[in-house]
MDAnalysis code that builds the backbone (N, CA, C; Angstrom):
import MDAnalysis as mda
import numpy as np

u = mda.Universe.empty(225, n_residues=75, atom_resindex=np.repeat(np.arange(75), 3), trajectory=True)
u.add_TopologyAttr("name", ["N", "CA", "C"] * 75)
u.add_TopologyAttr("resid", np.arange(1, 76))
u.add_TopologyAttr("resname", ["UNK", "UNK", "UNK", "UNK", "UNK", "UNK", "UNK", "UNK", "UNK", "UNK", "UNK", "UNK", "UNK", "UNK", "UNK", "UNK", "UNK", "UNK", "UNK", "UNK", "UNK", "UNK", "UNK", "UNK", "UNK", "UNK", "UNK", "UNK", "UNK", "UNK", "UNK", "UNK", "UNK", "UNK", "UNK", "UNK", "UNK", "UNK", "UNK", "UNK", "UNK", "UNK", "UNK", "UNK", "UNK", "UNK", "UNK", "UNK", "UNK", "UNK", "UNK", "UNK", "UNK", "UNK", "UNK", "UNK", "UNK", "UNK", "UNK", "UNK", "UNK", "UNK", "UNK", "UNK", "UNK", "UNK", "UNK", "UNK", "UNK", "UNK", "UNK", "UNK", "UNK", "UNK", "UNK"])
u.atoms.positions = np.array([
    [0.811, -1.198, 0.000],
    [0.000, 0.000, 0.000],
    [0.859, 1.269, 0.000],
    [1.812, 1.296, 0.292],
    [2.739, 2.832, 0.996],
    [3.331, 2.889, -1.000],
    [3.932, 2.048, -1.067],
    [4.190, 2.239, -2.840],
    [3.502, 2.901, -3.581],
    [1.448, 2.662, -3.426],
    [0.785, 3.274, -4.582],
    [-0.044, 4.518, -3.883],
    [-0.115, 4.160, -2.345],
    [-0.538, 5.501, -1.891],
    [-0.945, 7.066, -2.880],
    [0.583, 7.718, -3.021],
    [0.882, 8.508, -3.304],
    [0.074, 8.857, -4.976],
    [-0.237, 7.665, -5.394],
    [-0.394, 7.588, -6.779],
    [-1.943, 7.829, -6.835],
    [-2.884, 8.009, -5.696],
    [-4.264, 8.284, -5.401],
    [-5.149, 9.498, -5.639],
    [-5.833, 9.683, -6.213],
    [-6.161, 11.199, -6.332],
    [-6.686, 11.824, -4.766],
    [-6.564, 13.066, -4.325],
    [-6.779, 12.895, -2.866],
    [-8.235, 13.267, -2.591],
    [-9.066, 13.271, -3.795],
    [-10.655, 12.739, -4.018],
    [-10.783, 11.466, -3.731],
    [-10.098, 10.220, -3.337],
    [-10.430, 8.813, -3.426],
    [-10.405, 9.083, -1.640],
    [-11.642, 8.233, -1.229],
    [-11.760, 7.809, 0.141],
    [-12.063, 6.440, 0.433],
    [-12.328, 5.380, -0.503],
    [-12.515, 4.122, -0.891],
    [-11.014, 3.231, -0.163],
    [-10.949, 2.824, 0.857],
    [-10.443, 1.275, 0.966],
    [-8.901, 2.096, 1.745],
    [-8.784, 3.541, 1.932],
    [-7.580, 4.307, 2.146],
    [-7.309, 4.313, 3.202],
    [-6.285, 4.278, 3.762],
    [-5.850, 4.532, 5.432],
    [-6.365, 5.909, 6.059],
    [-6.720, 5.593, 6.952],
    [-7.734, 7.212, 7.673],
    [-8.380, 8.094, 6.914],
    [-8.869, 7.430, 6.550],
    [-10.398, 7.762, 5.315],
    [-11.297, 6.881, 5.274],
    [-12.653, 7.275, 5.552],
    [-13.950, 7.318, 5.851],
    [-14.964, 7.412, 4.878],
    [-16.188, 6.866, 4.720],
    [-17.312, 7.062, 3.623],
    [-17.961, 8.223, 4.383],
    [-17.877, 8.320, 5.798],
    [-18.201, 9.820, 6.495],
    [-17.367, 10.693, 5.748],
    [-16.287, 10.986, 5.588],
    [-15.500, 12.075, 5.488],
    [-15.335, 12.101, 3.716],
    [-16.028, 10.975, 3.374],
    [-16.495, 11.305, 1.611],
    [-17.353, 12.101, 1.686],
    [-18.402, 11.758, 2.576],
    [-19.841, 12.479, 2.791],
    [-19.701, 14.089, 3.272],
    [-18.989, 13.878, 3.800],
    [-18.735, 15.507, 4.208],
    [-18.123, 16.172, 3.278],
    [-17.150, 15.718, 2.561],
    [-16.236, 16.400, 1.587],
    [-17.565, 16.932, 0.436],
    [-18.232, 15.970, 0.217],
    [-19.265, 16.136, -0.943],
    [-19.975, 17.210, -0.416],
    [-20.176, 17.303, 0.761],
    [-21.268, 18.395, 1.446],
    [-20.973, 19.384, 1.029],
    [-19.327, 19.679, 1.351],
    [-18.559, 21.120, 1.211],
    [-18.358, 21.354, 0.058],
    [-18.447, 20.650, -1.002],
    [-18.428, 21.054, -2.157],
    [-20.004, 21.437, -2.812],
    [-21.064, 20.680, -2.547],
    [-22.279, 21.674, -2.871],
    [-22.326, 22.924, -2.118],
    [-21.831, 22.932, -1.087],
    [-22.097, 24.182, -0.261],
    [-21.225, 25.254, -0.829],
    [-19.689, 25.116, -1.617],
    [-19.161, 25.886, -2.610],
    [-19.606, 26.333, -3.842],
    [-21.109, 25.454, -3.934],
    [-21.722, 25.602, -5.546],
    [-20.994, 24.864, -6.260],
    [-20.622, 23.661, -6.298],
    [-20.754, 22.398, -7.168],
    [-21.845, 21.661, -7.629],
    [-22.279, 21.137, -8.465],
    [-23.232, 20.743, -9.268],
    [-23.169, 19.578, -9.189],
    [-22.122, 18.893, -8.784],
    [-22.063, 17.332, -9.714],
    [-20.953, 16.758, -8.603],
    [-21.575, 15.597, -8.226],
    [-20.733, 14.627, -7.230],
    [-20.848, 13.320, -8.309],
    [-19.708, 12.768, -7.971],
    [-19.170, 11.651, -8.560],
    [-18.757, 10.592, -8.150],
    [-19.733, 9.133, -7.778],
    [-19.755, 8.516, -7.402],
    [-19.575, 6.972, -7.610],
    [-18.396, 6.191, -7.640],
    [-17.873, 4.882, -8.516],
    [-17.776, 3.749, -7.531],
    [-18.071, 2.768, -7.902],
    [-18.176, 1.546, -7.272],
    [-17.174, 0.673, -8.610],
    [-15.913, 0.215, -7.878],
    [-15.048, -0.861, -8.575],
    [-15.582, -2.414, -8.177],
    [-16.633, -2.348, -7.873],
    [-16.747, -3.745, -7.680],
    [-16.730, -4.717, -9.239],
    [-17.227, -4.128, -10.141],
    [-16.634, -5.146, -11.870],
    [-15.504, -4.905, -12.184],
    [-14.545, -4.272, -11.780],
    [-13.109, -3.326, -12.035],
    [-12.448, -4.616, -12.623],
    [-12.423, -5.540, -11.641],
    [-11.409, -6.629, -11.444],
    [-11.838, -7.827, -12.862],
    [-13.259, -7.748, -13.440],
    [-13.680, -8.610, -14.334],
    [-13.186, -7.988, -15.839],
    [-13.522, -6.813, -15.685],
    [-13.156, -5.918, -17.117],
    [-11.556, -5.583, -17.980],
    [-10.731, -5.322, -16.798],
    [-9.469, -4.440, -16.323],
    [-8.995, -5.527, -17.596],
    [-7.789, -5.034, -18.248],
    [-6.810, -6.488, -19.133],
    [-5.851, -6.932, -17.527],
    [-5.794, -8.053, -17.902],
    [-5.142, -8.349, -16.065],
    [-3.725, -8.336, -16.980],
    [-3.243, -8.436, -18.019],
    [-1.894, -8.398, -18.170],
    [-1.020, -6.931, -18.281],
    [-2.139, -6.554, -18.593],
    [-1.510, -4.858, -18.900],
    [-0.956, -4.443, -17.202],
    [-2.040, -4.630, -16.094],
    [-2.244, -4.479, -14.810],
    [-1.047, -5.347, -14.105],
    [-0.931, -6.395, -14.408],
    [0.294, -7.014, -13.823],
    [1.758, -6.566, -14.737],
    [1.631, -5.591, -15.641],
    [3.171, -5.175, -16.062],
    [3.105, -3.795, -15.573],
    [1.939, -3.039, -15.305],
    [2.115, -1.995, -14.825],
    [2.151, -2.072, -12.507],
    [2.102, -3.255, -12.787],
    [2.238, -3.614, -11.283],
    [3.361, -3.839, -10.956],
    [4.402, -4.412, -11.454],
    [5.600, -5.155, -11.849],
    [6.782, -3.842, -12.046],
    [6.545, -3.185, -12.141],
    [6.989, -1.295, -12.631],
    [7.174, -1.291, -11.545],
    [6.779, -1.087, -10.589],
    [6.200, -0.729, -9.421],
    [6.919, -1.061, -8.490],
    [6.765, -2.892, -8.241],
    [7.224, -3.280, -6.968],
    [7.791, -4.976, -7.767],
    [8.990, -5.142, -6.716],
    [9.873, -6.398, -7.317],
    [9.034, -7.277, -6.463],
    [8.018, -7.444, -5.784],
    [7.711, -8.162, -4.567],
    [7.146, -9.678, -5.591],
    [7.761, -10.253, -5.941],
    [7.331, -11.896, -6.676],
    [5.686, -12.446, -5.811],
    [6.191, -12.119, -4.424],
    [4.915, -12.995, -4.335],
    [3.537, -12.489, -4.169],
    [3.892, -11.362, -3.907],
    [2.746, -10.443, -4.080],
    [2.017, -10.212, -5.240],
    [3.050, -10.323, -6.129],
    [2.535, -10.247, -7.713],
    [1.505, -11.410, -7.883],
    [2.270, -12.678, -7.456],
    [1.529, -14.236, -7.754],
    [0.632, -14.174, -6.913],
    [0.176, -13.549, -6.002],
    [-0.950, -13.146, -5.137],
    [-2.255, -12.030, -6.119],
    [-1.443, -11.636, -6.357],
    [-2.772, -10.418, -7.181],
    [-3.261, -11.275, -8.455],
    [-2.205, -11.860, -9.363],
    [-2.821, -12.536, -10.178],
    [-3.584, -13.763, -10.322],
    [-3.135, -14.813, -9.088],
    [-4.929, -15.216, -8.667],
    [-6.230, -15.095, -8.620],
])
């Protein structure tokens, strides 16, 4: 996790260390209350069926030498 962290938009509150679907909820608040129009809301739950898993495991592989972690994700 500390590897792709950084690589997060700091709009993502989904699955993140000390981040909350509360503190999505609030963030969204403060932005209609700035006069925003449009909240944007994604569920990756098909992510994993669609994604090319090979493209994803060479752009994973970039990343981190960790072998077994790799043979872990691609399961």
């Amino acid at each position: 996790m500390p590897v792709y962290e950084s690589e997060f938009s700091d709009s993502s509150y989904g699955f993140r260390p000390s981040r909350s679907a509360h503190q999505a909820q609030q963030k969204a608040s403060q932005y209609v209350e700035e006069g925003r129009t449009t909240v944007i809301d994604t569920d990756l739950k098909n992510f994993f069926d669609a994604v090319n898993h090979d493209r994803l495991m060479y752009r994973l592989s970039t990343r981190t030498g960790d072998k077994p972690l790799l043979k872990l994700i691609r399961k």
